[in-house]
N, C-alpha and C positions, 0 to 999 in steps of 0.2 A: 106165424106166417104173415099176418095182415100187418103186424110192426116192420116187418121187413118192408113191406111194401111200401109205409108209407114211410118209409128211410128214405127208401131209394127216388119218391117220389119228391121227397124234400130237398134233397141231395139234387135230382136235376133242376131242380128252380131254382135251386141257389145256384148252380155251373150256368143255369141260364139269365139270371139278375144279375149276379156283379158281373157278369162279363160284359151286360150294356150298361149295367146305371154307376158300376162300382161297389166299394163295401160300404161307401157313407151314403148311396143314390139308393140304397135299398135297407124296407123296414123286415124286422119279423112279421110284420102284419101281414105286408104285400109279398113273403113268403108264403108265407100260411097257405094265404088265396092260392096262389100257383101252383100249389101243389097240392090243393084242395085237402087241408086238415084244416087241426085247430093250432093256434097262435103255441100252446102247452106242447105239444108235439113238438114243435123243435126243442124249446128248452129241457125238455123229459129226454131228448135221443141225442140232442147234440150240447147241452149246455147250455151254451149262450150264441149271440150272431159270429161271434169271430172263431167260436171253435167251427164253428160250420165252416165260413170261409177259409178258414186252414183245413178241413175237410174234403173240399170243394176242389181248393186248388193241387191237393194229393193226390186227386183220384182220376185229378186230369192228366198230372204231369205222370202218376205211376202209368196211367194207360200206356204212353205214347215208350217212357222209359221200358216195360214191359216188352211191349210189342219189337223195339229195337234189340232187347238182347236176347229175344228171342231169334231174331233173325240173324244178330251174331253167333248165336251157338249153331244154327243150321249152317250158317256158313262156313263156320271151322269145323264141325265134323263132318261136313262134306267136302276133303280135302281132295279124294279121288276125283272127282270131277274137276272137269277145265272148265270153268265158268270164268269168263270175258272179263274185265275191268267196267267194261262199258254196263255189261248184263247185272254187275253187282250195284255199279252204282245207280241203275236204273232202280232194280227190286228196291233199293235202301230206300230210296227217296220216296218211291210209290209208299212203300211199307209205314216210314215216316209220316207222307203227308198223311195217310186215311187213318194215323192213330189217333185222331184229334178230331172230335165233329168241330163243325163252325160256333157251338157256346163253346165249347172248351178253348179252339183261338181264342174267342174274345175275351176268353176269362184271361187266357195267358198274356195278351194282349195289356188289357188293362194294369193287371201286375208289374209287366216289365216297364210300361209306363208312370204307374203312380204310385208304385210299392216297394219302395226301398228296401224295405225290410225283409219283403217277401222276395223278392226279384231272381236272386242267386237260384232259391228253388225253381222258380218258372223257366227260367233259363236252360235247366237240364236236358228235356224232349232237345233242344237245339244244339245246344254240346253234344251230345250223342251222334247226332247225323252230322253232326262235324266232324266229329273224331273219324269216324266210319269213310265219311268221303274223304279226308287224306289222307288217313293208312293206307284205303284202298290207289289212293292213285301213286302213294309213295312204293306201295310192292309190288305194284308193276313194272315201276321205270327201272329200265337197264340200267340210266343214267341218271342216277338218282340229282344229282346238283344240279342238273338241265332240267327235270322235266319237274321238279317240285313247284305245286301249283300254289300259289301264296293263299294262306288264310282269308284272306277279304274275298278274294275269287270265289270260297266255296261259300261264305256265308253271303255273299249277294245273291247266291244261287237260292240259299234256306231261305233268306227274308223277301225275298220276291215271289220265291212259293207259298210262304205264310200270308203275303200277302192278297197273292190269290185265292188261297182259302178266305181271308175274311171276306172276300167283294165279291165273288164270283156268285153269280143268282142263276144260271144255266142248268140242264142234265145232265147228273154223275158222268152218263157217257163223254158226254162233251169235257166234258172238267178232267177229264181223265186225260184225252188229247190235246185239251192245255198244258197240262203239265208237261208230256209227253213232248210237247214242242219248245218248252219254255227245257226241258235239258239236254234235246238235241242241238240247239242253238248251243246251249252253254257247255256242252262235250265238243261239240267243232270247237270252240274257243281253246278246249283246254289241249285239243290236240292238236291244232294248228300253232301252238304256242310254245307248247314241249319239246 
């Protein structure tokens, strides 16, 4: 029981170091500290620092992945309901942004900026809620060749919301009707345009 603990204790200090300093901006040492074990504790549970950081960046990106097909299978077997275009891509994006604390952005953050190698992975949580918002707006439209919203549309929508998770210093309440504003604006767009 107490190894678990102090996994999971390891595990958030590292989602929470590389995502400010990087994976060369952070030692095992100054793990260790933050997660108040000893230096032996990571190498004993995770190996070495990189198995950690591919650890790290797994359990960020499965949360976020998780939580999304989780609300796709809700949503296709609830087919008997009329649920909105508008209501789906609302829940998606809500459901999207709150799968991610703010270490987890930054972890993903850092990734897609300084991690070639890793990137593709980090990139997933974001593919998802892309895919999601144009199947969703593609099964709505009557007319499907009119009202097809281009790709960049929906992903200015993701990276302006990720990038209000990383800045945002406010009350969840409030953070909530950020968002809540930041896709009303960008749903008049998509409807006024279609």
């Amino acid at each position: 029981m107490a190894e678990s603990r102090i996994k999971s204790r390891i595990l958030q200090a590292a989602v929470l170091l590389f995502g400010k300093f990087s994976f060369e901006g952070v030692t095992t040492r100054g793990l260790a500290k933050t997660a108040q074990c000893m230096e032996g504790g990571i190498y004993r549970l995770f190996g070495d620092k990189e198995s950690l950081y591919d650890v790290a960046i797994s359990t960020v990106v499965q949360a976020s992945v998780n939580s999304m097909a989780e609300f796709a299978l809700k949503l296709y077997t609830e087919k008997n309901k009329k649920t909105s275009q508008t209501e789906i891509i609302k829940s998606a994006v809500h459901r999207w942004y709150s799968s991610f604390s703010l270490d987890g952005a930054r972890l993903l953050q850092q990734i897609i900026l300084n991690d070639k190698r890793r990137r593709q992975q980090a990139q997933q949580p974001f593919d998802n809620i892309l895919a999601i918002l144009q199947t969703t707006l593609e099964q709505d439209s009557k007319k499907a060749a009119k009202s097809l919203v281009p790709k960049t549309r929906c992903e200015s929508l993701i990276w302006t919301l990720f990038q209000l998770k990383l800045s945002y210093a406010g009350p969840a309440d409030k953070e909530k009707q950020e968002v809540d504003r930041f896709l009303h604006d960008w749903l008049l767009t998509i409807h006024t345009t279609a």
